[in-house]
Residue frames as a rotation matrix with the C-alpha (Angstrom) as fourth column:
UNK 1
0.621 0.003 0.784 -4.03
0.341 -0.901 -0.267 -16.39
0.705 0.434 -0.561 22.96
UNK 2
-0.210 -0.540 -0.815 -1.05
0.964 -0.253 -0.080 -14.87
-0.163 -0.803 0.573 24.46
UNK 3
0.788 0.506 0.351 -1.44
0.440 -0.861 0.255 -11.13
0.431 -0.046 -0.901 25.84
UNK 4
-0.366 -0.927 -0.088 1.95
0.906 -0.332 -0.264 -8.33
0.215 -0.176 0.960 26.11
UNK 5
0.987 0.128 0.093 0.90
0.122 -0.990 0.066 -4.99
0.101 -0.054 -0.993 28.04
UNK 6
-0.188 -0.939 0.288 4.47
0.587 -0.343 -0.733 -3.49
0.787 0.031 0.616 26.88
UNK 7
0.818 0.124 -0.561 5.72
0.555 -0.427 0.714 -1.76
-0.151 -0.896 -0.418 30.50
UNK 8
-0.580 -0.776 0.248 8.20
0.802 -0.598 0.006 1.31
0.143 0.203 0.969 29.40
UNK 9
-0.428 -0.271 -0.862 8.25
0.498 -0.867 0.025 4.84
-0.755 -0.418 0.506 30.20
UNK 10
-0.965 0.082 -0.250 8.41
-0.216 -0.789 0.575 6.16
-0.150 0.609 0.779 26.69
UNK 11
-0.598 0.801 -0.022 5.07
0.372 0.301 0.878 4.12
0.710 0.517 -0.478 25.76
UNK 12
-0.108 0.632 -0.767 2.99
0.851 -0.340 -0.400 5.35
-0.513 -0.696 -0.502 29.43
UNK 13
-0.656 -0.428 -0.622 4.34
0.305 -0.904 0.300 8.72
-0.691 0.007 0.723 28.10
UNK 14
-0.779 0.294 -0.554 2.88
-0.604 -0.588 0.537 8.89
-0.168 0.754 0.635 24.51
UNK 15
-0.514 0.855 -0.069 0.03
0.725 0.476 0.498 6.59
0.459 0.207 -0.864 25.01
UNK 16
-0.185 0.353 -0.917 -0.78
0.707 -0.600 -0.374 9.69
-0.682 -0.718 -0.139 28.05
UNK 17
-0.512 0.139 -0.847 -0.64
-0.423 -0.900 0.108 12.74
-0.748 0.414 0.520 25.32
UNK 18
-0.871 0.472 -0.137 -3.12
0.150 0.520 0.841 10.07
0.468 0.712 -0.524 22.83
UNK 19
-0.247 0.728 -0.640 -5.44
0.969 0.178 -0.172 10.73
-0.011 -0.662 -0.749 25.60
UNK 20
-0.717 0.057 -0.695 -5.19
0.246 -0.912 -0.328 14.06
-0.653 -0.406 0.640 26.26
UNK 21
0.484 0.676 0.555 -8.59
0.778 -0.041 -0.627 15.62
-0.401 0.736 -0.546 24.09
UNK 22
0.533 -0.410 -0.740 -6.21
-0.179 -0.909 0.375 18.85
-0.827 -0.067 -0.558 23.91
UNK 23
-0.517 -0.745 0.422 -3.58
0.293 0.309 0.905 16.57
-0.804 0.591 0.059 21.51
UNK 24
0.121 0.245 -0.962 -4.35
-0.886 -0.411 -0.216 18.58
-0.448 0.878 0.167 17.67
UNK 25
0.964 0.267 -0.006 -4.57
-0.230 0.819 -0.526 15.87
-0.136 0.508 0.850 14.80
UNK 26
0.485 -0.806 -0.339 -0.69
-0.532 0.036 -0.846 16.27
0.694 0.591 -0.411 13.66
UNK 27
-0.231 -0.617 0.752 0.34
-0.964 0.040 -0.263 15.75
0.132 -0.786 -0.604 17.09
UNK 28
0.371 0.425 0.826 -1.85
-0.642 0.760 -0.103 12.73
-0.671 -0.492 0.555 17.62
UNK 29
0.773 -0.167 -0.612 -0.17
-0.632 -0.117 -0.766 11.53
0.056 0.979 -0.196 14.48
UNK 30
0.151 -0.989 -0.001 3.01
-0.646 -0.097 -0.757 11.54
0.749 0.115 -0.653 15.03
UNK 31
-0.166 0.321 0.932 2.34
-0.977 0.076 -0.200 10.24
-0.135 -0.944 0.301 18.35
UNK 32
0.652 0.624 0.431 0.91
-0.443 0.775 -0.451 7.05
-0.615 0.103 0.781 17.04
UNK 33
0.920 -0.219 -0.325 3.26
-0.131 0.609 -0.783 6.24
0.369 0.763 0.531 14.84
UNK 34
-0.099 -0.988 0.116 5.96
-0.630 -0.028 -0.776 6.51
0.771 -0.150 -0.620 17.29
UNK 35
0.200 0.709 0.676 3.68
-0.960 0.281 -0.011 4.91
-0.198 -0.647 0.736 19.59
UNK 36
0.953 0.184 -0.238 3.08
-0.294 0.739 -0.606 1.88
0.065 0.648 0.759 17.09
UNK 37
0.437 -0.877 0.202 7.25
-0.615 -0.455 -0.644 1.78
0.657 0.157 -0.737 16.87
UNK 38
-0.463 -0.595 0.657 7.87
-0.878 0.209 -0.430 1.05
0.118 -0.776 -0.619 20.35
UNK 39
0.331 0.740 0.586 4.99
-0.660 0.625 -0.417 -1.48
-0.675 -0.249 0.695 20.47
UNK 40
0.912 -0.043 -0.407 6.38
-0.258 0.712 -0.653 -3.48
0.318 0.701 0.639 17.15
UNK 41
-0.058 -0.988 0.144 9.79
-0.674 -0.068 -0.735 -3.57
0.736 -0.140 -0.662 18.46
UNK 42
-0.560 -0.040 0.828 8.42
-0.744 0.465 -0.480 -5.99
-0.366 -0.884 -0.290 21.02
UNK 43
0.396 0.613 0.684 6.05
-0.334 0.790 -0.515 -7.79
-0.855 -0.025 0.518 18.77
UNK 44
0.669 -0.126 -0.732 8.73
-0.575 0.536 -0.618 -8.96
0.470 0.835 0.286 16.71
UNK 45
0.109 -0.890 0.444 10.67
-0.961 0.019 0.275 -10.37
-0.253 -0.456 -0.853 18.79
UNK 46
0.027 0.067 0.997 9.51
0.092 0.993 -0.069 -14.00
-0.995 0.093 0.021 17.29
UNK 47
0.835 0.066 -0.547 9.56
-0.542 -0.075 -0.837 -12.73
-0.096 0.995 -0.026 13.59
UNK 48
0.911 0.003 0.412 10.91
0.204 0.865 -0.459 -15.48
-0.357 0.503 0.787 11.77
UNK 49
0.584 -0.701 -0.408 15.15
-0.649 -0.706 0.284 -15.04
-0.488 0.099 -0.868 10.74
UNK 50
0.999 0.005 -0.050 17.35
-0.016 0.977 -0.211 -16.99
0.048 0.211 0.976 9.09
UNK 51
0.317 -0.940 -0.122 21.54
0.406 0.018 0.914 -17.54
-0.857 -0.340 0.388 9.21
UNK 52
0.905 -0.031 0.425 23.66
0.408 -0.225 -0.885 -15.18
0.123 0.974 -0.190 7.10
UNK 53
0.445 -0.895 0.009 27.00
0.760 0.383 0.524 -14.99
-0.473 -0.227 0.851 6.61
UNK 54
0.939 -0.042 0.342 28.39
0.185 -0.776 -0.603 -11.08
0.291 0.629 -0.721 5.35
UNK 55
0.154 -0.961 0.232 31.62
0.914 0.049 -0.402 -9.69
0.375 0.274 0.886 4.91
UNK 56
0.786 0.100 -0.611 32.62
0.477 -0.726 0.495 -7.02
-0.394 -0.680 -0.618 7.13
UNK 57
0.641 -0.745 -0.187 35.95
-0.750 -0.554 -0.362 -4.52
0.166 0.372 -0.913 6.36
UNK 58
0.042 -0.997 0.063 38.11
-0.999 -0.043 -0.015 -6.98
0.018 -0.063 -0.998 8.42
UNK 59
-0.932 0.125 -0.341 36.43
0.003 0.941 0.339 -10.31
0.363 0.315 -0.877 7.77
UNK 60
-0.912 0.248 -0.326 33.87
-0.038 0.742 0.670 -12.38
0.408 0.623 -0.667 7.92
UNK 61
-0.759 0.294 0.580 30.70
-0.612 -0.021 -0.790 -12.33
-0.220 -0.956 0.196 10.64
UNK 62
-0.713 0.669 -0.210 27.82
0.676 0.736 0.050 -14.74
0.188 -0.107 -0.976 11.24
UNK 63
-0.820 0.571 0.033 24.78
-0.448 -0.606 -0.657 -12.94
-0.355 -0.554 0.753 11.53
UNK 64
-0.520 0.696 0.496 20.96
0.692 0.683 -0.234 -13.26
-0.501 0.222 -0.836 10.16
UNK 65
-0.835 0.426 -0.350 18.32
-0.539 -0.762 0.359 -11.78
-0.114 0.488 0.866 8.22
UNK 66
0.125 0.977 -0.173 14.33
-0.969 0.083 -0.234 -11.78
-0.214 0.197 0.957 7.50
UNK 67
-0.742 -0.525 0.416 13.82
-0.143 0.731 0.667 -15.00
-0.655 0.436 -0.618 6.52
UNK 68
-0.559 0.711 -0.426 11.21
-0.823 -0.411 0.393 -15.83
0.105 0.570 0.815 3.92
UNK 69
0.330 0.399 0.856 8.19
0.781 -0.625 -0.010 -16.25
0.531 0.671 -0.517 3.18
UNK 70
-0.862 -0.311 0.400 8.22
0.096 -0.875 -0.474 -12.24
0.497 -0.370 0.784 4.12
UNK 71
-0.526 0.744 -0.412 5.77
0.740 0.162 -0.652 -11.61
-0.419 -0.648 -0.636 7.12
UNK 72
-0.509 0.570 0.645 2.45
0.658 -0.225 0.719 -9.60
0.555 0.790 -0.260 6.25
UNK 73
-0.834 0.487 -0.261 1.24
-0.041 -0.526 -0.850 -6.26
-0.551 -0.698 0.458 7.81
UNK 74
-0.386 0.814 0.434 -2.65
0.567 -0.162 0.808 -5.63
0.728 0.558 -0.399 7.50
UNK 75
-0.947 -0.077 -0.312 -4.04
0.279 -0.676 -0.682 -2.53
-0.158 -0.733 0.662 8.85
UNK 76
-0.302 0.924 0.234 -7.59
0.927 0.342 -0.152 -2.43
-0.221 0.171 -0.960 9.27
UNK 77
-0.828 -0.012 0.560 -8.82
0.197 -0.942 0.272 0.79
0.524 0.336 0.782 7.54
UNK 78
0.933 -0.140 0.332 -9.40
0.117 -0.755 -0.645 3.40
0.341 0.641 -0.688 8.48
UNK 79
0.700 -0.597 0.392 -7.09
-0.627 -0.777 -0.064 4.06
0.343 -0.200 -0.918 11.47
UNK 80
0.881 -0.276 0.385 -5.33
0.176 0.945 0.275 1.29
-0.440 -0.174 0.881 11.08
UNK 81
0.791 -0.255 0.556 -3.26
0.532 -0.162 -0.831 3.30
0.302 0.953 0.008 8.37
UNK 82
0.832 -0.341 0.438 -2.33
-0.502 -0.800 0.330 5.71
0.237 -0.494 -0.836 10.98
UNK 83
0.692 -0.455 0.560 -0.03
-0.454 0.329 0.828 3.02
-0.561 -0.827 0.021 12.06
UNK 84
0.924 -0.158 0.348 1.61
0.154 0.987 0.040 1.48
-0.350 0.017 0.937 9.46
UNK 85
0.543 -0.799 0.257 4.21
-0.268 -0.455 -0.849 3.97
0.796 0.392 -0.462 9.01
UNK 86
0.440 -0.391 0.808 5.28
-0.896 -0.253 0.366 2.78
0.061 -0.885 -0.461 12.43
UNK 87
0.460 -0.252 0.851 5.41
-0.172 0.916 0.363 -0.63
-0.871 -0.313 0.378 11.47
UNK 88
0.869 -0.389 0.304 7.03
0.482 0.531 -0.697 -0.72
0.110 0.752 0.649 8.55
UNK 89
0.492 -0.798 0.347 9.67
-0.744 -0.593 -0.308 1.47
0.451 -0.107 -0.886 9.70
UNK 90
0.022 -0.803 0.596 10.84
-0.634 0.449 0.629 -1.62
-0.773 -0.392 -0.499 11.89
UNK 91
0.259 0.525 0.811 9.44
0.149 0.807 -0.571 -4.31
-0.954 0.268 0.130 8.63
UNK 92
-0.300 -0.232 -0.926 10.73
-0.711 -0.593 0.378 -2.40
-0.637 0.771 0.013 5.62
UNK 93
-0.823 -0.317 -0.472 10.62
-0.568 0.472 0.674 -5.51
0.009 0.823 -0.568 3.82
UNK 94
-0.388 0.860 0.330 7.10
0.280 0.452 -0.847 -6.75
-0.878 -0.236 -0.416 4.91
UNK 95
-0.661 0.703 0.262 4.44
0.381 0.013 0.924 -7.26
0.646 0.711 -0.277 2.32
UNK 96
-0.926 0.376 -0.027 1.08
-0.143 -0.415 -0.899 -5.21
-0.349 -0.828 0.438 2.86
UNK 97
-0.636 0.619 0.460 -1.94
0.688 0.185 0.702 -6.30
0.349 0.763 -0.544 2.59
UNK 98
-0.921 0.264 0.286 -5.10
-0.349 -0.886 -0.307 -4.26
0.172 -0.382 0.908 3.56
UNK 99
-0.419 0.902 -0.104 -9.00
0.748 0.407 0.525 -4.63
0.516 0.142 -0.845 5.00
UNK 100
-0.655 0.662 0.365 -11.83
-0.611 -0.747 0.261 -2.29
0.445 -0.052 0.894 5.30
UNK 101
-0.541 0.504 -0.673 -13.93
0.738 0.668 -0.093 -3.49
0.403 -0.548 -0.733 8.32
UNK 102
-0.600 0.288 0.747 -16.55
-0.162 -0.957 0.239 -1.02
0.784 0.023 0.621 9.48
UNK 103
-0.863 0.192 -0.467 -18.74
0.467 0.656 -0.593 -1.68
0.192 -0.730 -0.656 12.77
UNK 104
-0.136 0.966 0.219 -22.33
0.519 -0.119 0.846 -1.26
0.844 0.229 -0.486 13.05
UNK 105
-0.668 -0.296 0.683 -22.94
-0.144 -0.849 -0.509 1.50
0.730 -0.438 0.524 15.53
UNK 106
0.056 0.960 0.274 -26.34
-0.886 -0.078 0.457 -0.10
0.460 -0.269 0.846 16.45
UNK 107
0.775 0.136 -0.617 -25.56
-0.201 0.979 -0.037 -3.98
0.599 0.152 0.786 16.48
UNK 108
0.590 -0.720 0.364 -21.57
-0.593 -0.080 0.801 -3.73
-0.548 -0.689 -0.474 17.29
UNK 109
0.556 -0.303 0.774 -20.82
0.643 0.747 -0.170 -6.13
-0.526 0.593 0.610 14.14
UNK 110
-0.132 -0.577 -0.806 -18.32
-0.355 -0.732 0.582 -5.56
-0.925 0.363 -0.109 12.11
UNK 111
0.497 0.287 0.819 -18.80
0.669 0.474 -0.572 -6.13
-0.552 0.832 0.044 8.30
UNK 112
-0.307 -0.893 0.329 -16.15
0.711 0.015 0.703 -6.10
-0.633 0.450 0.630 5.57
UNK 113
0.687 0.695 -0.211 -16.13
0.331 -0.558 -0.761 -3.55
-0.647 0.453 -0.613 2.50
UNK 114
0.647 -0.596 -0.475 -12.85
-0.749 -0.383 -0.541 -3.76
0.141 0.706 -0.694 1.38
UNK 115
0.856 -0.220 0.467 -10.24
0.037 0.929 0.369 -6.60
-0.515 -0.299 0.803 0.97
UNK 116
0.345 -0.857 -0.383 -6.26
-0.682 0.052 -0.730 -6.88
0.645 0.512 -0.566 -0.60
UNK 117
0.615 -0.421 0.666 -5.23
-0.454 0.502 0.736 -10.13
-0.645 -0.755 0.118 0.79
UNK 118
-0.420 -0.513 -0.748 -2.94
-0.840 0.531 0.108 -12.65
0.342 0.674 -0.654 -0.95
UNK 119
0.096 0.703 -0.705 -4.74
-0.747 0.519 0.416 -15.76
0.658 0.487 0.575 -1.54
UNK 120
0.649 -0.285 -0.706 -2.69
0.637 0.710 0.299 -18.45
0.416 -0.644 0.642 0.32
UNK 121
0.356 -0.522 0.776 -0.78
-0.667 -0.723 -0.180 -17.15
0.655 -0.453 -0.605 3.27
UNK 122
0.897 -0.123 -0.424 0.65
0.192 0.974 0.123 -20.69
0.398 -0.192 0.897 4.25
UNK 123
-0.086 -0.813 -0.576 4.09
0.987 0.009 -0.159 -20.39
0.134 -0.582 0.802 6.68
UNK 124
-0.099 0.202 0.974 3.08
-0.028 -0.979 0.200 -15.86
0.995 -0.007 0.103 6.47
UNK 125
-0.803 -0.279 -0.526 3.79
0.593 -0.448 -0.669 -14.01
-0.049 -0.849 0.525 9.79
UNK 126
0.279 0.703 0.654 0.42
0.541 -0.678 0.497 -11.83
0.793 0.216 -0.570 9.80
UNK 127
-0.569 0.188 -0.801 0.45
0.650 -0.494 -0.578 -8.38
-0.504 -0.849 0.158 12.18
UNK 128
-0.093 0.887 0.453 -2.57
0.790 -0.211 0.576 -6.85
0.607 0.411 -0.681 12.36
UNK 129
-0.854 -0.500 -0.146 -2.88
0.507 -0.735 -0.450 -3.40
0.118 -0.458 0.881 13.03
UNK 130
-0.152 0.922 0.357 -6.42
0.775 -0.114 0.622 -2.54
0.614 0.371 -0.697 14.16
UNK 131
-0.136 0.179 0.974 -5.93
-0.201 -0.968 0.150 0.70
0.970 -0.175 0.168 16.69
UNK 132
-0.547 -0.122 0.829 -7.78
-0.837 0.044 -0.546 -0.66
0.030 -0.992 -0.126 19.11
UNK 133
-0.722 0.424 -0.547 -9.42
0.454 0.887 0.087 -3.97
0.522 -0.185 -0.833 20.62
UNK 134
-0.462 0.822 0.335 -13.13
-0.800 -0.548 0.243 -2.70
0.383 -0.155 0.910 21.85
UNK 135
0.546 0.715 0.437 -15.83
-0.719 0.668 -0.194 -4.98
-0.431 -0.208 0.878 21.31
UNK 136
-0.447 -0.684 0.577 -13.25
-0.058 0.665 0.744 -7.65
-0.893 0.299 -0.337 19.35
UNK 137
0.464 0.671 0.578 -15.61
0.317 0.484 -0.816 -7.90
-0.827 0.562 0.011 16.70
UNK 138
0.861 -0.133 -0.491 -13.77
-0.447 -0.660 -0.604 -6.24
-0.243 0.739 -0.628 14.20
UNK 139
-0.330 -0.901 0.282 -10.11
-0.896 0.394 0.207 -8.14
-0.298 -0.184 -0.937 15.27
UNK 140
-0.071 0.019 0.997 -12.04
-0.372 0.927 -0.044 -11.26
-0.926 -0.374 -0.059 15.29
UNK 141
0.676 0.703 -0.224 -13.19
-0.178 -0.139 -0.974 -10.81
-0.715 0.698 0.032 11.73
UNK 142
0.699 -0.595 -0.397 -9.87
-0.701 -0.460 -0.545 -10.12
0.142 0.659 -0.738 10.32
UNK 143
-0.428 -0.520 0.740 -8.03
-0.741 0.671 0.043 -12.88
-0.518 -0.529 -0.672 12.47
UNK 144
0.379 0.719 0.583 -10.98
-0.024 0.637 -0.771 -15.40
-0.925 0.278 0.258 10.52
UNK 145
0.893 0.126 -0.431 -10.08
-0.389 -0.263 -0.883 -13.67
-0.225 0.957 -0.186 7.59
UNK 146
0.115 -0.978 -0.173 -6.18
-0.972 -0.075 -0.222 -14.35
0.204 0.194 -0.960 7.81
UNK 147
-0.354 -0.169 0.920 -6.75
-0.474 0.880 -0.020 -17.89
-0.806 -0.443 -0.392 9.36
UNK 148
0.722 0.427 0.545 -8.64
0.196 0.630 -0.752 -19.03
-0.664 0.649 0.371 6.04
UNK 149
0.798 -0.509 -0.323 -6.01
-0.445 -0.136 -0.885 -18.14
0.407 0.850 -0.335 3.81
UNK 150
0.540 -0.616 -0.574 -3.69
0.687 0.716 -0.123 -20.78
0.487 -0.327 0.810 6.11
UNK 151
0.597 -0.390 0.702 -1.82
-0.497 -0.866 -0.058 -17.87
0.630 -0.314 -0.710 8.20
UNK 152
0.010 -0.501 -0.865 0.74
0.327 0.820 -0.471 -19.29
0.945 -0.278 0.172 10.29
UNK 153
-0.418 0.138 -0.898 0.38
0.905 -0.025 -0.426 -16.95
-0.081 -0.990 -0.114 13.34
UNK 154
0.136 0.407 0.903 -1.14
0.482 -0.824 0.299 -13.44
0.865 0.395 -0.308 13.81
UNK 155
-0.496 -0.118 -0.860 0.05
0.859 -0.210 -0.467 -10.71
-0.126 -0.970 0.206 16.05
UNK 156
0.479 0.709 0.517 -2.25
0.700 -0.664 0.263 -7.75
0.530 0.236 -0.814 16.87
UNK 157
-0.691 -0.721 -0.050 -0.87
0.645 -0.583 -0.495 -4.37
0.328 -0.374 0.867 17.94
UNK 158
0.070 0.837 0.543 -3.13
0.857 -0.329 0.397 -2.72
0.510 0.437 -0.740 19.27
UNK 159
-0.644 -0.643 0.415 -2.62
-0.004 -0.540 -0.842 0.89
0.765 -0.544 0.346 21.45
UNK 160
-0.412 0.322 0.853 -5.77
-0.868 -0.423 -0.260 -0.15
0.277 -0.847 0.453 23.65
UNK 161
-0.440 0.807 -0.393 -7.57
-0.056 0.412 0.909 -2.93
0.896 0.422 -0.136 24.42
UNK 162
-0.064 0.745 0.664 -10.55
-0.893 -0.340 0.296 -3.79
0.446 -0.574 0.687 27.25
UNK 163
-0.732 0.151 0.664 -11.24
-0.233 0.861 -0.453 -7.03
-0.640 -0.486 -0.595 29.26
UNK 164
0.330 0.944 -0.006 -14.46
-0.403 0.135 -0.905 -7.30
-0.854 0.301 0.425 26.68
UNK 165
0.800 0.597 -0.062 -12.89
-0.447 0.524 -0.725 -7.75
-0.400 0.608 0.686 24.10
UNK 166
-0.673 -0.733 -0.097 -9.92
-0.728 0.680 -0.090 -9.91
0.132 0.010 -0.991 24.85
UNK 167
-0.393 0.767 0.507 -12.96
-0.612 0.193 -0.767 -12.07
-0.686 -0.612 0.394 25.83
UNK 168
0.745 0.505 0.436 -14.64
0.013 0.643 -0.766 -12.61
-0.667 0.576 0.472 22.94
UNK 169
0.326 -0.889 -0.322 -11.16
-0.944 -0.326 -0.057 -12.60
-0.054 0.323 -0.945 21.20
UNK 170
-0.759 -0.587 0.282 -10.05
-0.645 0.737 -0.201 -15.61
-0.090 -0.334 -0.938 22.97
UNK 171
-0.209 0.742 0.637 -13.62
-0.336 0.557 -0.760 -17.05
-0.919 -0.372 0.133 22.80
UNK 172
0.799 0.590 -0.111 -14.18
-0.300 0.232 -0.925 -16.84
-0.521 0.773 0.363 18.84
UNK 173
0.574 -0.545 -0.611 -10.43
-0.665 0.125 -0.736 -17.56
0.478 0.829 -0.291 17.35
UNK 174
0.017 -0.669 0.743 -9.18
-0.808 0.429 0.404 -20.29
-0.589 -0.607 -0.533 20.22
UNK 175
0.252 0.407 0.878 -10.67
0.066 0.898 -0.435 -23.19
-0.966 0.167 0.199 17.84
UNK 176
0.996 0.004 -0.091 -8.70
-0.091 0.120 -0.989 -21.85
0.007 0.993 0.120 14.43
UNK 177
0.829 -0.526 0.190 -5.48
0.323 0.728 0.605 -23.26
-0.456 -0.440 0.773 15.41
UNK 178
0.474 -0.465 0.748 -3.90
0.415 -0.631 -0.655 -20.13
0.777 0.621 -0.106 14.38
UNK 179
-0.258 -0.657 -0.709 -1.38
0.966 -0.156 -0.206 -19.17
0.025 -0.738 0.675 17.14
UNK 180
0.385 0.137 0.913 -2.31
0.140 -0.986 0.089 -15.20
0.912 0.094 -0.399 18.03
UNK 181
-0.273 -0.311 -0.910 -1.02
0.895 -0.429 -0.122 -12.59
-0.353 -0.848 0.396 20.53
UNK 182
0.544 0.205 0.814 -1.90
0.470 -0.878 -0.093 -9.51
0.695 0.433 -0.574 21.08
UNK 183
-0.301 -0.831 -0.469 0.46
0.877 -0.048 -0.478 -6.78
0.374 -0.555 0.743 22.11
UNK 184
0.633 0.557 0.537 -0.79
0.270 -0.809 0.521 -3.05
0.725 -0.185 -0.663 23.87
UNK 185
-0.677 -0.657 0.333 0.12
0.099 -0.530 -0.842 -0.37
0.730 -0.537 0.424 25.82
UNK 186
-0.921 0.179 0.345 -2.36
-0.381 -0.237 -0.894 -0.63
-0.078 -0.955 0.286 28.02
UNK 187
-0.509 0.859 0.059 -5.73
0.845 0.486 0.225 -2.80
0.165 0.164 -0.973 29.37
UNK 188
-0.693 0.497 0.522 -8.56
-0.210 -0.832 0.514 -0.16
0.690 0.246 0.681 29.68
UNK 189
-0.814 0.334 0.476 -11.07
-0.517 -0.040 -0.855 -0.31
-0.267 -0.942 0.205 32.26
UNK 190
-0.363 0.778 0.512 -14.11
0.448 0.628 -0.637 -1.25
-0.817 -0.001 -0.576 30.34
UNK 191
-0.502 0.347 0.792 -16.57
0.803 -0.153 0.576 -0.87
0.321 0.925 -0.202 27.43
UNK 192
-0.838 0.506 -0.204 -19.05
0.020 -0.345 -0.938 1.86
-0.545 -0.791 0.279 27.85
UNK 193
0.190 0.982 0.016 -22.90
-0.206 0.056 -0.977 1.48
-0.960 0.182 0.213 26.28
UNK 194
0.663 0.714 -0.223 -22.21
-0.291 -0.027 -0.956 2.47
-0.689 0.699 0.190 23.65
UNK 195
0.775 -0.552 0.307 -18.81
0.622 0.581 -0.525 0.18
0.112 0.598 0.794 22.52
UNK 196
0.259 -0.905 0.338 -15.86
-0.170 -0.387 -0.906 3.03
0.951 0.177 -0.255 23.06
UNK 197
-0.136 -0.717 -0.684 -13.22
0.592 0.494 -0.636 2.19
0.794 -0.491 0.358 25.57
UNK 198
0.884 0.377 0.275 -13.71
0.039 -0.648 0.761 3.69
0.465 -0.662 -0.588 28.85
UNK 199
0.039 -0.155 -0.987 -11.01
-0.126 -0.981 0.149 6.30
-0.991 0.119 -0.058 30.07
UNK 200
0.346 0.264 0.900 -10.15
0.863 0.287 -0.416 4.98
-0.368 0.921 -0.129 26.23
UNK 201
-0.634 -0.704 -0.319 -8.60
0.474 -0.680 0.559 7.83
-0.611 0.204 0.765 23.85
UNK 202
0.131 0.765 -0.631 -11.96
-0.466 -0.514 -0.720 8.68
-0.875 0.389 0.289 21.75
UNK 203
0.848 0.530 -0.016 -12.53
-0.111 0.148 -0.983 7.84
-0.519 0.835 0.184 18.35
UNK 204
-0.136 -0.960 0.245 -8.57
0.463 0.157 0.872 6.81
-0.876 0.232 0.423 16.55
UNK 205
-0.479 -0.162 0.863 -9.68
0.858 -0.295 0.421 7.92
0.186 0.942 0.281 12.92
UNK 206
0.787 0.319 0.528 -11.64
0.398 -0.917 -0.039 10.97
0.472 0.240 -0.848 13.83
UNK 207
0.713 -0.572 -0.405 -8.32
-0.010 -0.586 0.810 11.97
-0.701 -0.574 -0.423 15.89
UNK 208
-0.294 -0.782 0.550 -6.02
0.559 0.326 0.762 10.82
-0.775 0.532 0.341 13.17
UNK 209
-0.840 -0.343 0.422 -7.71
0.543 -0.537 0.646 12.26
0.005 0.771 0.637 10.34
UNK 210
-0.778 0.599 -0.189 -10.96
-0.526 -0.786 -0.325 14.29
-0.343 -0.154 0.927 11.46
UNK 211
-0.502 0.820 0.274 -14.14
-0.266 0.155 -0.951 13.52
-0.823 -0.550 0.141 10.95
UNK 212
0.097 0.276 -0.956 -14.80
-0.994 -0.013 -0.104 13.55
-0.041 0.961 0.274 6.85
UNK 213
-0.722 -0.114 -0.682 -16.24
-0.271 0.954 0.127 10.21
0.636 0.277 -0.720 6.02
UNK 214
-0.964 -0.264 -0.038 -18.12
-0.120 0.557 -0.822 9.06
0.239 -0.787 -0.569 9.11
């Protein structure tokens, strides 16, 4: 498992007003998905290209483009969603698929409840867009999920993660021979009792969309 804490200004900046408890939902929005932006812009930097050859006004030029298969975003619902306007703004042409992982409040497990994969995902780029990395259990689940369906690598984006659960990260998916990285704006200090990041930004889907549902 390879690990990118993306060092730039603009990301310290709007990962700081994601904290703030003051940030309103719209703001925290927007925020995230420009957030998410700067963070994909670094975790493609291996996305997959081939040679192409286009006609310019005054001639010819070598250049490149996507190559195919097309890589696959999957944003773990809920506030996983919050992000994928950010990533597809750099991915236009990704496929999306989608999972619904929910985490036991009591236990810390995560268990599935929704699913839109494509069956075989054989030579597929996977980024996974789960918010944040906590307890891992939830990342690890979806990584499992993307490694049975033959994935060829998986990057996570995530806008936090913790020393816990890069841990069991690196402990439960080192042995599916699925290349992974994960990319963030920042390690976090620690878990606290009860599983949320500690300084940590609170709760990603009750900031993103409020509280209906939970």
């Amino acid at each position: 498992m390879q690990l990118h804490v993306i060092d730039h200004p603009l990301v310290a900046h709007k990962l700081t007003m994601l904290r703030d408890a003051s940030t309103p939902s719209p703001v925290f929005r927007q925020l995230t998905d420009e957030l998410v932006t700067l963070l994909a812009y670094e975790a493609t930097r291996s996305v997959r290209v081939s040679t192409k050859t286009v006609q310019t006004p005054i001639g010819p030029a070598e250049g490149v483009h996507m190559a195919q298969p097309r890589p696959l975003v999957v944003p773990i619902l809920r506030a996983g969603l919050g992000m994928l306007e950010g990533m597809a703004r750099l991915l236009p042409n990704a496929e999306v698929g989608f999972l619904g992982l929910v985490r036991d409040e009591q236990t810390l497990l995560a268990t599935t409840y929704a699913e839109r994969l494509p069956d075989d995902l054989s030579g597929r780029q996977c980024y996974v867009l789960p918010t944040m990395l906590a307890t891992g259990g939830t990342l690890s689940s979806a990584i499992h999920y993307l490694a049975e369906r033959n994935a060829a690598d998986v990057t996570a984006i995530c806008l936090l993660v913790v020393p816990e659960g890069l841990e069991l990260l690196q402990r439960e998916t080192t042995e599916l021979g699925v290349p992974l990285t994960v990319v963030t704006a920042s390690v976090d200090e620690r878990l606290n009792d009860v599983g949320y990041i500690v300084p940590g930004l609170g709760d990603a889907g009750d900031r993103l969309y409020g509280s209906a549902g939970s």
